[in-house]
PDB file of N, H, CA, C and O in Angstrom:
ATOM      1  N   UNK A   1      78.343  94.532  16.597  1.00  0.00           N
ATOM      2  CA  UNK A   1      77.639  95.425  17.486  1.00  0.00           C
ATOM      3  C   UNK A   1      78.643  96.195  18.343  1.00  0.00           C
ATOM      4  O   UNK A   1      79.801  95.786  18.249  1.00  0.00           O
ATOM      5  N   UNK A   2      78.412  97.316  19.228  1.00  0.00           N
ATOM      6  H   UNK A   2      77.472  97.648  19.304  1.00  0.00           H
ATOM      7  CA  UNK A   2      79.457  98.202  19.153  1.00  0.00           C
ATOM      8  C   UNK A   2      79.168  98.062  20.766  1.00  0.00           C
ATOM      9  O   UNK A   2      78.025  97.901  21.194  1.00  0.00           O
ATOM     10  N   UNK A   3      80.121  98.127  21.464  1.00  0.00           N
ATOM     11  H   UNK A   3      81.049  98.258  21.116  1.00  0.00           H
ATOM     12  CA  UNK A   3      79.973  97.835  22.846  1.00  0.00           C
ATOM     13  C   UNK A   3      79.359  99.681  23.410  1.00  0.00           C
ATOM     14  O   UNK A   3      79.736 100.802  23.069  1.00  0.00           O
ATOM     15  N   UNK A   4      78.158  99.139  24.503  1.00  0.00           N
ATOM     16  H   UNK A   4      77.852  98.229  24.781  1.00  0.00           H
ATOM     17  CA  UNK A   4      77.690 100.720  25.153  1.00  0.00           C
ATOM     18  C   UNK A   4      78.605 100.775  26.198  1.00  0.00           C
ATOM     19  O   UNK A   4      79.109  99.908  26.911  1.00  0.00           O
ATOM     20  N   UNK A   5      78.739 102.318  26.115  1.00  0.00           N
ATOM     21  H   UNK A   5      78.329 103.023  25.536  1.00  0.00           H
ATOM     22  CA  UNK A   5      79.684 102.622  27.125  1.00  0.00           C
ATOM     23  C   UNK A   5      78.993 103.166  28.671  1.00  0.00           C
ATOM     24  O   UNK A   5      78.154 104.067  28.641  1.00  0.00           O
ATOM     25  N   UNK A   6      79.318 102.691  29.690  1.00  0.00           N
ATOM     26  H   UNK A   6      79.999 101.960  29.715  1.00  0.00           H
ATOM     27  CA  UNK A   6      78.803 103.365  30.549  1.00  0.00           C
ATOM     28  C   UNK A   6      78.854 104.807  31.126  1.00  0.00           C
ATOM     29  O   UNK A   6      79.797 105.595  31.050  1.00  0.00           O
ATOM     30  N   UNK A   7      77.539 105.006  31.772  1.00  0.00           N
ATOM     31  H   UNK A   7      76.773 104.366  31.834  1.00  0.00           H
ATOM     32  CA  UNK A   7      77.147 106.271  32.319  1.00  0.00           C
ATOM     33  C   UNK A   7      77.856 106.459  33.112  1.00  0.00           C
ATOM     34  O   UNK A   7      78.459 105.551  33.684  1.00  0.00           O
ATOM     35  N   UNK A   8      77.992 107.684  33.377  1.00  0.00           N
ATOM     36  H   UNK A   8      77.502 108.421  32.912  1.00  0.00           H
ATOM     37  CA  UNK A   8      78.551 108.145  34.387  1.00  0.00           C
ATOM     38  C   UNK A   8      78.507 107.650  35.655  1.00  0.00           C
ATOM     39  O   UNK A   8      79.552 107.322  36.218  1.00  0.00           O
ATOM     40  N   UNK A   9      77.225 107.529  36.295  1.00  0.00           N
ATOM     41  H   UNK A   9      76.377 107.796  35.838  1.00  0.00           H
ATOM     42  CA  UNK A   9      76.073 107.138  37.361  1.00  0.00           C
ATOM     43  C   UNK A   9      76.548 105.569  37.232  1.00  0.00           C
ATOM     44  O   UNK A   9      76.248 105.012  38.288  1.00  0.00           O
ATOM     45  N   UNK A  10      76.989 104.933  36.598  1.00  0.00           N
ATOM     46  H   UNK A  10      77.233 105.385  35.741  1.00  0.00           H
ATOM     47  CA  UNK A  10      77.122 103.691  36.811  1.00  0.00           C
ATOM     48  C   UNK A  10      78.647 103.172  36.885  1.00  0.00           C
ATOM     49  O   UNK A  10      78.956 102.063  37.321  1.00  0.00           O
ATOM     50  N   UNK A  11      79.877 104.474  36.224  1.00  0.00           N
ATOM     51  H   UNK A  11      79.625 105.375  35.870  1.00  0.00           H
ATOM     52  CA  UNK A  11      81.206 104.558  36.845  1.00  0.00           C
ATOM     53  C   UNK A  11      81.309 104.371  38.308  1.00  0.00           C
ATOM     54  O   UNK A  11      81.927 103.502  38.924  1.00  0.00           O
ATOM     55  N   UNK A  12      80.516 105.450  38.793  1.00  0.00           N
ATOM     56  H   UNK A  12      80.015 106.156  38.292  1.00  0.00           H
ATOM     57  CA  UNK A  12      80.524 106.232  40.140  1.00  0.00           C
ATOM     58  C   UNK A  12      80.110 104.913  40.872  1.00  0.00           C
ATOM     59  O   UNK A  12      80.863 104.615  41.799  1.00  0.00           O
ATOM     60  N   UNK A  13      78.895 103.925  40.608  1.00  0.00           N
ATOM     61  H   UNK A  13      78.283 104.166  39.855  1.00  0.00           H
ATOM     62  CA  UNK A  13      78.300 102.786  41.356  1.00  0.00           C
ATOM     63  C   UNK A  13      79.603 101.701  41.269  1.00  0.00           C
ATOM     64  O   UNK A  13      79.930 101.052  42.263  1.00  0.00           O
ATOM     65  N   UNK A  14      79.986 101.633  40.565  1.00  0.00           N
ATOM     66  H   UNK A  14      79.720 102.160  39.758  1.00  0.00           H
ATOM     67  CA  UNK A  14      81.100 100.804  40.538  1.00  0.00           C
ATOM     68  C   UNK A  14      82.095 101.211  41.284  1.00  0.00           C
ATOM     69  O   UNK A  14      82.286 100.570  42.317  1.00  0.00           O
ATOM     70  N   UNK A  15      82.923 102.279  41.007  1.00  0.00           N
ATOM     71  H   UNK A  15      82.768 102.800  40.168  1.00  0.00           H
ATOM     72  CA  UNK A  15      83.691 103.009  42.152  1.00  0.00           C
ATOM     73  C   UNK A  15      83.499 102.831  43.236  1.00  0.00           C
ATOM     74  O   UNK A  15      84.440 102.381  43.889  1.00  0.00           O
ATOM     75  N   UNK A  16      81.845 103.171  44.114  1.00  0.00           N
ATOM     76  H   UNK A  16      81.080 103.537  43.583  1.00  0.00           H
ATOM     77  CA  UNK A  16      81.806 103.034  45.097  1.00  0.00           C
ATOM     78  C   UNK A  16      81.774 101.231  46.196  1.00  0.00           C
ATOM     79  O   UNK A  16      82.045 100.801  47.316  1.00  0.00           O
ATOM     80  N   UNK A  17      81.224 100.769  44.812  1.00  0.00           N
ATOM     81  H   UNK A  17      81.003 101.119  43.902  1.00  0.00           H
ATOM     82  CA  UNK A  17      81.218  99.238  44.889  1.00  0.00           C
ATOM     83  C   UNK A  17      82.923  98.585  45.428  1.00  0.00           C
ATOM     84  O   UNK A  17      83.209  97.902  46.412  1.00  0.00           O
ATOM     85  N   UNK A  18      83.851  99.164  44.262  1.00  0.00           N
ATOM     86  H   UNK A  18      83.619  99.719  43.462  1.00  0.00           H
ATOM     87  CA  UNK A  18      84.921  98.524  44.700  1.00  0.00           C
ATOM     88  C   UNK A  18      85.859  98.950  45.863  1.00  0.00           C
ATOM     89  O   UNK A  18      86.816  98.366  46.371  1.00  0.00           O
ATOM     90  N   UNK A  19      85.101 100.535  46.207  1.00  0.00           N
ATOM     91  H   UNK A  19      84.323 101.010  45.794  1.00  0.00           H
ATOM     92  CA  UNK A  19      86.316 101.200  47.183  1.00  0.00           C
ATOM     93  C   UNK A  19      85.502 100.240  48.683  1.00  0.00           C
ATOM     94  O   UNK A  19      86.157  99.859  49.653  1.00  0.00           O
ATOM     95  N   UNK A  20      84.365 100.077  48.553  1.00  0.00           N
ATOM     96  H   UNK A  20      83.834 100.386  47.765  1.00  0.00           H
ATOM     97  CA  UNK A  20      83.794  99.177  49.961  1.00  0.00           C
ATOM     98  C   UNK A  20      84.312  97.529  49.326  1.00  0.00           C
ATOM     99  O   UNK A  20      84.896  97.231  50.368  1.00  0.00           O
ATOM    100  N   UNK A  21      84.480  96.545  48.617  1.00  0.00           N
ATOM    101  H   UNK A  21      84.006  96.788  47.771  1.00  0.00           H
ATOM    102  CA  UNK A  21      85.462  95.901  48.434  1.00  0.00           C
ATOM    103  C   UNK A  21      86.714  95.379  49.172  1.00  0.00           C
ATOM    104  O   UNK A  21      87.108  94.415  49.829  1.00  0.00           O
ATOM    105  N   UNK A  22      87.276  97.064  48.487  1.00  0.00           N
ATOM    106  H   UNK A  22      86.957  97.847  47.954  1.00  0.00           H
ATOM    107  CA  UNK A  22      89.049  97.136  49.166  1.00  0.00           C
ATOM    108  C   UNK A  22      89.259  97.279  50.586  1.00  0.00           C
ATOM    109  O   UNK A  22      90.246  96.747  51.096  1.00  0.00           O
ATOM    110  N   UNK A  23      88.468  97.918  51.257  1.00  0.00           N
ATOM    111  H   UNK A  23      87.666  98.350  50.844  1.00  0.00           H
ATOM    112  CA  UNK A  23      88.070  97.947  52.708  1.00  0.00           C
ATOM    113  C   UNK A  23      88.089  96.912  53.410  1.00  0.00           C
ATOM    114  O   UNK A  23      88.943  96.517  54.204  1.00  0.00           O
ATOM    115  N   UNK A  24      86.763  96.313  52.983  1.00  0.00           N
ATOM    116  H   UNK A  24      86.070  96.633  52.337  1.00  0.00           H
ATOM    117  CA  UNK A  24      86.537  94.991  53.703  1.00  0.00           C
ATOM    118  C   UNK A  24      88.094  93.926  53.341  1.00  0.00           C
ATOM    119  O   UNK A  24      88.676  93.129  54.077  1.00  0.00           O
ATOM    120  N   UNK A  25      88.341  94.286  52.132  1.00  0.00           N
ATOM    121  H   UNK A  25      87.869  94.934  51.535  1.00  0.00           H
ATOM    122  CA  UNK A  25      90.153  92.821  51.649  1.00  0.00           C
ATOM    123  C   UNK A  25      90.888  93.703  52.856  1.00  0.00           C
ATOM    124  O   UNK A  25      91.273  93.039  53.818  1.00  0.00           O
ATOM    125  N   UNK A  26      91.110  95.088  52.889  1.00  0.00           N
ATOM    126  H   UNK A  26      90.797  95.628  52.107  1.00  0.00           H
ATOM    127  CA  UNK A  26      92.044  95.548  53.869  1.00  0.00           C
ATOM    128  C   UNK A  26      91.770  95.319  55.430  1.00  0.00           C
ATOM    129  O   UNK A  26      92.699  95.354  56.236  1.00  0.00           O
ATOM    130  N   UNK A  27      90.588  95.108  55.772  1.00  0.00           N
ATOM    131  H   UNK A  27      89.833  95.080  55.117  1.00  0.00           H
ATOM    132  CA  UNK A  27      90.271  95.245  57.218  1.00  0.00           C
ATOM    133  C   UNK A  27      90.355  93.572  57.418  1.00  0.00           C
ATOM    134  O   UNK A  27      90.763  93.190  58.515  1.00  0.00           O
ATOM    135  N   UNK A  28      90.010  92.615  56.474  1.00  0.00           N
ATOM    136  H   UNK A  28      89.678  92.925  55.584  1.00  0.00           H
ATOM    137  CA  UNK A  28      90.493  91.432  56.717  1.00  0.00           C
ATOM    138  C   UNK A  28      91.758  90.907  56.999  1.00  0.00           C
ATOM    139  O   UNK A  28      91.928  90.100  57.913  1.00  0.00           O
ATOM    140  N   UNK A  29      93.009  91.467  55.993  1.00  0.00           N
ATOM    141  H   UNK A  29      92.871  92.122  55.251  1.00  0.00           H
ATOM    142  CA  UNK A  29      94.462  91.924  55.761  1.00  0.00           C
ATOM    143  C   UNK A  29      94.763  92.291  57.333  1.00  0.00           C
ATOM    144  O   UNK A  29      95.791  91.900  57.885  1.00  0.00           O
ATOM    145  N   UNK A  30      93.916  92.964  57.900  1.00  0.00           N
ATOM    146  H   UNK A  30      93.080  93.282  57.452  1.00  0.00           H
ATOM    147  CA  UNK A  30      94.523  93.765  59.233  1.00  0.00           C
ATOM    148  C   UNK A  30      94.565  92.959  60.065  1.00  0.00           C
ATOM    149  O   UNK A  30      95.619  92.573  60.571  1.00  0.00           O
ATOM    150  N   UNK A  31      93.315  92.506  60.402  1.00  0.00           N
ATOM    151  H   UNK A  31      92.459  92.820  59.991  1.00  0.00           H
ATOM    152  CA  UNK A  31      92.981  91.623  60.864  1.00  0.00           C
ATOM    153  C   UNK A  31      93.963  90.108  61.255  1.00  0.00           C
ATOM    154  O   UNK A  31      94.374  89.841  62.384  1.00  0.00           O
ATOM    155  N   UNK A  32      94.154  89.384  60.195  1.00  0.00           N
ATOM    156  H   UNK A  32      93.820  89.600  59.277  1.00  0.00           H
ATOM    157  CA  UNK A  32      95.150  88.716  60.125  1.00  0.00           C
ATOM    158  C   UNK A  32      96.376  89.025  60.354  1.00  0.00           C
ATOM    159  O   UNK A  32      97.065  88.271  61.040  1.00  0.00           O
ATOM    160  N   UNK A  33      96.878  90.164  59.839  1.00  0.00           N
ATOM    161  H   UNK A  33      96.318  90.777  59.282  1.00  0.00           H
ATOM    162  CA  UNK A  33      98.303  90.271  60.270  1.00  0.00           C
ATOM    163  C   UNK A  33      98.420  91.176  61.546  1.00  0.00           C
ATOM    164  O   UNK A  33      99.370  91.935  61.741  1.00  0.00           O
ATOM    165  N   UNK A  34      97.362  91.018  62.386  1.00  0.00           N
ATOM    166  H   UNK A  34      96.591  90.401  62.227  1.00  0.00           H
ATOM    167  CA  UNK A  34      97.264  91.841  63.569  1.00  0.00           C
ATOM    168  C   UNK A  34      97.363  90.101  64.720  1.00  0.00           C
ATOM    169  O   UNK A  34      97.800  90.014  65.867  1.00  0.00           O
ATOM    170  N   UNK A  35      96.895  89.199  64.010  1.00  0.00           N
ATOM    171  H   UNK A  35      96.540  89.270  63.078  1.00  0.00           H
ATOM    172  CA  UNK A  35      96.452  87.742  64.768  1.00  0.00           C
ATOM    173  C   UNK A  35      97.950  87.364  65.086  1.00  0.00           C
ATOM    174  O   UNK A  35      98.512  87.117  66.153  1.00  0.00           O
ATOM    175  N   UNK A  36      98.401  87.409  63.775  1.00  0.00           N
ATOM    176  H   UNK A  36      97.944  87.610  62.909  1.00  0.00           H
ATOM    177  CA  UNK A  36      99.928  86.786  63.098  1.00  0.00           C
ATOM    178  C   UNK A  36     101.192  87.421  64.488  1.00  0.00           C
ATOM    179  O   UNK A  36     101.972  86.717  65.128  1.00  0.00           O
ATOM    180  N   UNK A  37     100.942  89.343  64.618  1.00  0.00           N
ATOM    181  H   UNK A  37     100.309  89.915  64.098  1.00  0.00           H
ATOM    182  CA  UNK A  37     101.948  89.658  65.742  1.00  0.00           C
ATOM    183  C   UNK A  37     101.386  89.195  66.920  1.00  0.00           C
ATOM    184  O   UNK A  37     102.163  88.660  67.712  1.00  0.00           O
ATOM    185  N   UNK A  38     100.042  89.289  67.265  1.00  0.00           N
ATOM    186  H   UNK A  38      99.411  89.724  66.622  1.00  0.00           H
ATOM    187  CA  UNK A  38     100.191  88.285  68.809  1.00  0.00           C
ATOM    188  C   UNK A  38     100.884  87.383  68.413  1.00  0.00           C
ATOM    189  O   UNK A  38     102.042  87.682  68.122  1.00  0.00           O
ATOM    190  N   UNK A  39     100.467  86.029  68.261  1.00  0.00           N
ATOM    191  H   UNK A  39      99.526  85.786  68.498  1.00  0.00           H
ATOM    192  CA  UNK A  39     100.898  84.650  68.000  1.00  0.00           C
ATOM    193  C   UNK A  39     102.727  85.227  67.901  1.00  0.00           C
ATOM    194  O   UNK A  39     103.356  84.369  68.520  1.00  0.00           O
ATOM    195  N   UNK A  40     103.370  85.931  67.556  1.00  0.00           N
ATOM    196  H   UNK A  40     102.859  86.628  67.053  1.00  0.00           H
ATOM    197  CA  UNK A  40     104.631  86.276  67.412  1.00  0.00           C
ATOM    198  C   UNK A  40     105.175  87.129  68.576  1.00  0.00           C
ATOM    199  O   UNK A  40     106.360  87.410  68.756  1.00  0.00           O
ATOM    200  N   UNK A  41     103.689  87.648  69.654  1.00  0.00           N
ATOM    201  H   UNK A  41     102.727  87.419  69.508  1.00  0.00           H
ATOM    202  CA  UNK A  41     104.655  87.903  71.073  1.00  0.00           C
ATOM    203  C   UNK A  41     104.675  89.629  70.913  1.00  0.00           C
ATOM    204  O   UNK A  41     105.080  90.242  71.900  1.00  0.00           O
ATOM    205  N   UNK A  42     104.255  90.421  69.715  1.00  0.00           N
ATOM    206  H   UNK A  42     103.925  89.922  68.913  1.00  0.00           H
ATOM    207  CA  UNK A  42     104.671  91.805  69.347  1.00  0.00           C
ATOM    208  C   UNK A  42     103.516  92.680  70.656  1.00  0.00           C
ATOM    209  O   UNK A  42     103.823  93.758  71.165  1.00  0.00           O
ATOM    210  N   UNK A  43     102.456  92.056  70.926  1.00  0.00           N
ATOM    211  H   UNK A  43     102.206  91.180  70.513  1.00  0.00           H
ATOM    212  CA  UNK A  43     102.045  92.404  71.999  1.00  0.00           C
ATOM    213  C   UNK A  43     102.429  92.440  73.264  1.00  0.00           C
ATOM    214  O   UNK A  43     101.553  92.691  74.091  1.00  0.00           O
ATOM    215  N   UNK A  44     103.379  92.276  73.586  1.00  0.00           N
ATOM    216  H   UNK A  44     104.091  92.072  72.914  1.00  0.00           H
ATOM    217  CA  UNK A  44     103.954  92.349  74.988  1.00  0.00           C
ATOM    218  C   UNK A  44     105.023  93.009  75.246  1.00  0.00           C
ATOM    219  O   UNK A  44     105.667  93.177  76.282  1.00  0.00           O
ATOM    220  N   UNK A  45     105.228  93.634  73.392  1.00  0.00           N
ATOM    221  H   UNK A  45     104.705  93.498  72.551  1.00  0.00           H
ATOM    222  CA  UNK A  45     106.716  94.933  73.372  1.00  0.00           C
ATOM    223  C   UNK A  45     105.978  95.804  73.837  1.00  0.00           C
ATOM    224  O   UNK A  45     104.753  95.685  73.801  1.00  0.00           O
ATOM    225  N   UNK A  46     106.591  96.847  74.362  1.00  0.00           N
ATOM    226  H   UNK A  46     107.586  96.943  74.392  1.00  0.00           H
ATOM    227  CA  UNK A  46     106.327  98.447  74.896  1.00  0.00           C
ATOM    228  C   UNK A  46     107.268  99.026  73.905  1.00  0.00           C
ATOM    229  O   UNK A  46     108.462  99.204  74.146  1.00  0.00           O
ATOM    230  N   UNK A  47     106.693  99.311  72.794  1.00  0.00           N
ATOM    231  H   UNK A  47     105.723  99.167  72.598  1.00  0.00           H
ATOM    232  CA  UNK A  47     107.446 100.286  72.064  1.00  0.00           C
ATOM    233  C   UNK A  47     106.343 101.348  70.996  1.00  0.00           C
ATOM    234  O   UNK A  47     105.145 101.124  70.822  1.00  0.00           O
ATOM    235  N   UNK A  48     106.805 102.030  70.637  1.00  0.00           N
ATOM    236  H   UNK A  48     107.778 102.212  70.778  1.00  0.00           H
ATOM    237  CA  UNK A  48     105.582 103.246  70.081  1.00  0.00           C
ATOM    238  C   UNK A  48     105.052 102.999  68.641  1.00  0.00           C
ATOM    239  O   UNK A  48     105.762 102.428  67.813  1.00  0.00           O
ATOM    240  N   UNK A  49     104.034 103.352  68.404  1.00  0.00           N
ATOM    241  H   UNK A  49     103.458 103.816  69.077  1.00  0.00           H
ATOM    242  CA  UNK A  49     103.530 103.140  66.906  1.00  0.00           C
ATOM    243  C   UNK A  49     104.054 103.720  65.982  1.00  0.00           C
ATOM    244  O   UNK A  49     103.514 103.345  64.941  1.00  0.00           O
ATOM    245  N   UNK A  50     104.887 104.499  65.782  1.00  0.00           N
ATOM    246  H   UNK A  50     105.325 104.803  66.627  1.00  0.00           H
ATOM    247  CA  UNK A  50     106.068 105.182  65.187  1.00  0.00           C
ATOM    248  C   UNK A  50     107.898 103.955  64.763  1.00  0.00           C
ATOM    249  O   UNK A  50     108.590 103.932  63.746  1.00  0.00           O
ATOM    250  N   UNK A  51     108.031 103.178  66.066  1.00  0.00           N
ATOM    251  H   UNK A  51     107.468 103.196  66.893  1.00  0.00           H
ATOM    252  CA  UNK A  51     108.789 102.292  65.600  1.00  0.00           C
ATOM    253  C   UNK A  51     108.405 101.105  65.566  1.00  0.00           C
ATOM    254  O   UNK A  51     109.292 100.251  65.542  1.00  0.00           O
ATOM    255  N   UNK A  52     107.068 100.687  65.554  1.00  0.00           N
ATOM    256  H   UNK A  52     106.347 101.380  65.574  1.00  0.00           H
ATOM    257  CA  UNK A  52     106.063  99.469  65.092  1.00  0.00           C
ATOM    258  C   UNK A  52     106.418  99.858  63.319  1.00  0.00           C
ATOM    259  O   UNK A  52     106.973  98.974  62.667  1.00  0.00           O
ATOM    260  N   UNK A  53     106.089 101.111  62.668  1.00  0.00           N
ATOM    261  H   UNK A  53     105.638 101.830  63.197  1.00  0.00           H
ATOM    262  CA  UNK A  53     105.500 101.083  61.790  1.00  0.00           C
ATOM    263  C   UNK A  53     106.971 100.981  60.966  1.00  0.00           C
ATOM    264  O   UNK A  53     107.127 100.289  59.960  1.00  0.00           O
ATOM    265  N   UNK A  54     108.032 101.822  61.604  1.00  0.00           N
ATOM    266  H   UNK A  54     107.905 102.384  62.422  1.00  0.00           H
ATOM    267  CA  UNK A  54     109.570 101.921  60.963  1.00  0.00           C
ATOM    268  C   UNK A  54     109.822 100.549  60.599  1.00  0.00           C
ATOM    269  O   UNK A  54     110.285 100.188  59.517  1.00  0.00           O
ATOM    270  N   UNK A  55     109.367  99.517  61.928  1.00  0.00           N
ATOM    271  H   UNK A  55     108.991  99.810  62.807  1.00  0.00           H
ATOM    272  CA  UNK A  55     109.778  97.690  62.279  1.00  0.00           C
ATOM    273  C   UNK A  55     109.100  97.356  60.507  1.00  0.00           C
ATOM    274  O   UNK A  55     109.703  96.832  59.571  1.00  0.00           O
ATOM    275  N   UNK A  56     107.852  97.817  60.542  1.00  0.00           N
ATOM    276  H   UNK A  56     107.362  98.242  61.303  1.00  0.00           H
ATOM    277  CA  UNK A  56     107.565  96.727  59.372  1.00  0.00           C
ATOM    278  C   UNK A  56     107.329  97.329  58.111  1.00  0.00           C
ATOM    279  O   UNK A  56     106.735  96.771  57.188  1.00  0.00           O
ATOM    280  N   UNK A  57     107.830  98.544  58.082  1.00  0.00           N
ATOM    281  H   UNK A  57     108.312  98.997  58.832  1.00  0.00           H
ATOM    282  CA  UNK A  57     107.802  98.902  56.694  1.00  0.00           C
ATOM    283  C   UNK A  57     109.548  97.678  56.364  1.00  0.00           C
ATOM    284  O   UNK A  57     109.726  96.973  55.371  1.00  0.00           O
ATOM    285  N   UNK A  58     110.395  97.817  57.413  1.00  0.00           N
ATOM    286  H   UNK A  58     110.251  98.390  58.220  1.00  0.00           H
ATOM    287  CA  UNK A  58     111.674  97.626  56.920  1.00  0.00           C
ATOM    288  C   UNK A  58     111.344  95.583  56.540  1.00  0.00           C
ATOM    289  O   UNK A  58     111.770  94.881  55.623  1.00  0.00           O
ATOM    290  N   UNK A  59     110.632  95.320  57.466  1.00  0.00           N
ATOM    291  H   UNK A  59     110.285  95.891  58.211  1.00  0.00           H
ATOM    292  CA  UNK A  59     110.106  93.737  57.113  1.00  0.00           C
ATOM    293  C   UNK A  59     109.620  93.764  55.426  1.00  0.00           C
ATOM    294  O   UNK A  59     110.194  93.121  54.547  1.00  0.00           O
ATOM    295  N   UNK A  60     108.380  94.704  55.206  1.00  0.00           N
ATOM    296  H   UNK A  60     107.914  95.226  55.921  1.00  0.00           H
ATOM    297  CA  UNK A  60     107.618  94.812  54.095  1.00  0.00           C
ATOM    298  C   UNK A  60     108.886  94.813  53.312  1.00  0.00           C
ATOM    299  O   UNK A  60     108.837  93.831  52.570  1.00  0.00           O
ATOM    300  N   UNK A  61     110.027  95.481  53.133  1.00  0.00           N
ATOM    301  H   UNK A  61     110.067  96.279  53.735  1.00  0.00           H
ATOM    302  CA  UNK A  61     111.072  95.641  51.989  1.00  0.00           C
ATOM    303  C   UNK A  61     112.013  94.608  51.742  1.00  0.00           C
ATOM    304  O   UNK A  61     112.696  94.320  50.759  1.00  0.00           O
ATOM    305  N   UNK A  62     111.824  93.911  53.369  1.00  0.00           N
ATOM    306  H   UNK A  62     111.269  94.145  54.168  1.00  0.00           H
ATOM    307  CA  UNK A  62     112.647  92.398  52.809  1.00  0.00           C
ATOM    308  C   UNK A  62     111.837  91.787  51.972  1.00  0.00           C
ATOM    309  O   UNK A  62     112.306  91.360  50.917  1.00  0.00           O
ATOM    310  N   UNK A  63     110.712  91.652  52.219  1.00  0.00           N
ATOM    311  H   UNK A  63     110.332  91.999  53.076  1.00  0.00           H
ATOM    312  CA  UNK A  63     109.692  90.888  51.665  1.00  0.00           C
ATOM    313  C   UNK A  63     109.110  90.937  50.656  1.00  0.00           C
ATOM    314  O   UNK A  63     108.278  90.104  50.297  1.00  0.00           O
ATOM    315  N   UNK A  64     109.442  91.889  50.057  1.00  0.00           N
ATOM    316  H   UNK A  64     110.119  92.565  50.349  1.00  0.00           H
ATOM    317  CA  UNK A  64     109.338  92.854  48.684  1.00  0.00           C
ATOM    318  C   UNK A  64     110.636  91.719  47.531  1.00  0.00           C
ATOM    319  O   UNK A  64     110.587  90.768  46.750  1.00  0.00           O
ATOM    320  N   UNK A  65     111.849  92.845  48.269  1.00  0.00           N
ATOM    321  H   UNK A  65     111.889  93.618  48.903  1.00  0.00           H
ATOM    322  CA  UNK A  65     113.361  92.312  47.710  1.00  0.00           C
ATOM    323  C   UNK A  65     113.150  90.841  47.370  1.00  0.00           C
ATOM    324  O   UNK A  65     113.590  90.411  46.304  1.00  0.00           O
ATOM    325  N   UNK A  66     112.517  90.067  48.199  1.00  0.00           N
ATOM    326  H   UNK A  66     112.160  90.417  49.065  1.00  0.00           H
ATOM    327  CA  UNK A  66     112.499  88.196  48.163  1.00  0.00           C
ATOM    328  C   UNK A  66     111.792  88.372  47.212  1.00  0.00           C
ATOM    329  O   UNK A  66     112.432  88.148  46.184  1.00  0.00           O
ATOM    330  N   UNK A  67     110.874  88.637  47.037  1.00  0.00           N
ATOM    331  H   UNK A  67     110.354  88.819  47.872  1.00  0.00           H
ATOM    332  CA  UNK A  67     110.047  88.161  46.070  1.00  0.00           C
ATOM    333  C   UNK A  67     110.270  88.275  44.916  1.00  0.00           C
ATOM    334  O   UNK A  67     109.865  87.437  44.111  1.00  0.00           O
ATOM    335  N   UNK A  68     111.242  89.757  44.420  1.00  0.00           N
ATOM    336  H   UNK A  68     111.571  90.438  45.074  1.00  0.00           H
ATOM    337  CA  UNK A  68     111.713  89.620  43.135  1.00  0.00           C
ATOM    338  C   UNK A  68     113.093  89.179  42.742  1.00  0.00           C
ATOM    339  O   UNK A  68     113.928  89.474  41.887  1.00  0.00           O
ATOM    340  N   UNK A  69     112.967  88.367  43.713  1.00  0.00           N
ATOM    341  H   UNK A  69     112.288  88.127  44.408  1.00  0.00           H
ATOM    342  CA  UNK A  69     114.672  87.573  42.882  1.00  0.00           C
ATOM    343  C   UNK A  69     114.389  86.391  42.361  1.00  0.00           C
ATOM    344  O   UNK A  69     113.709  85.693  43.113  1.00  0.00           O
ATOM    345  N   UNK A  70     114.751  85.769  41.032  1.00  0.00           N
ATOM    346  H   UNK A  70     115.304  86.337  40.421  1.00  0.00           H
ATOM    347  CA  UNK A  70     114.417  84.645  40.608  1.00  0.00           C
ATOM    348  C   UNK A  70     114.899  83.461  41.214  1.00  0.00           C
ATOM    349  O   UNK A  70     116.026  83.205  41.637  1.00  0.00           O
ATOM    350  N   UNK A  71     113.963  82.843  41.193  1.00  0.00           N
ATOM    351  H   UNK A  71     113.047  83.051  40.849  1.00  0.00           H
ATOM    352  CA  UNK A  71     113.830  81.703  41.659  1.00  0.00           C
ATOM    353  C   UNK A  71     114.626  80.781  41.499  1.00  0.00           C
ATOM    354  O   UNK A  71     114.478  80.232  40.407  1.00  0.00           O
ATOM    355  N   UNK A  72     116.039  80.042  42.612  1.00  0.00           N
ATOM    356  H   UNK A  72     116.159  80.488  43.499  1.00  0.00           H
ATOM    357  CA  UNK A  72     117.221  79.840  42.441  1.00  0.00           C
ATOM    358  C   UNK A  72     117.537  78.556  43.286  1.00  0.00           C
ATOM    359  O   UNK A  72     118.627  78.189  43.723  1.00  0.00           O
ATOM    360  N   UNK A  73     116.108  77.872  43.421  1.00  0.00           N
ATOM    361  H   UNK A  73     115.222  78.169  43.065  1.00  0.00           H
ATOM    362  CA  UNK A  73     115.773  76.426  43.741  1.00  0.00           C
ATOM    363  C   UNK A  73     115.938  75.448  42.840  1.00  0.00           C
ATOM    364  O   UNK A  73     116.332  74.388  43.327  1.00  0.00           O
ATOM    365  N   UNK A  74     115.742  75.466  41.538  1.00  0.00           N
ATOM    366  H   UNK A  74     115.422  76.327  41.142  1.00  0.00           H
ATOM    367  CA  UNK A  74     115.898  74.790  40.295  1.00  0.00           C
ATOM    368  C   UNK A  74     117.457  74.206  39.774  1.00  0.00           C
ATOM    369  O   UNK A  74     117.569  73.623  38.695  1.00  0.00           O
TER     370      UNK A  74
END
């Protein structure tokens, strides 16, 4: 039997299904790593959302770099 392909109208329902999804995983995501800089004190810097964002893109790239180096515990 030959698999039906979906309608258009039911791409689009899905689409809209998963982009409210990714939202809610991202606003949870925020959420948490918004909990994570209190608990770490980032609330009591006076510094601008411009070098908040410079601070953790450069974190995000350590954290990136770690992750793809093999694993050198073994």
């Amino acid at each position: 039997m030959a698999k039906r392909s979906k309608t258009p109208a039911q791409i689009k329902a899905e689409i809209e299904r998963l982009n409210s999804e990714l939202a809610q995983a991202e606003a949870r995501e925020g959420e948490r790593i918004g909990a994570l800089a209190v608990k770490a004190g980032l609330h009591e810097i006076d510094c601008s959302d411009a070098d908040f964002i410079k601070a953790f893109k450069e974190i995000a790239a350590r954290f990136r770099a770690a992750s793809e180096q093999p694993d050198q515990t073994a």
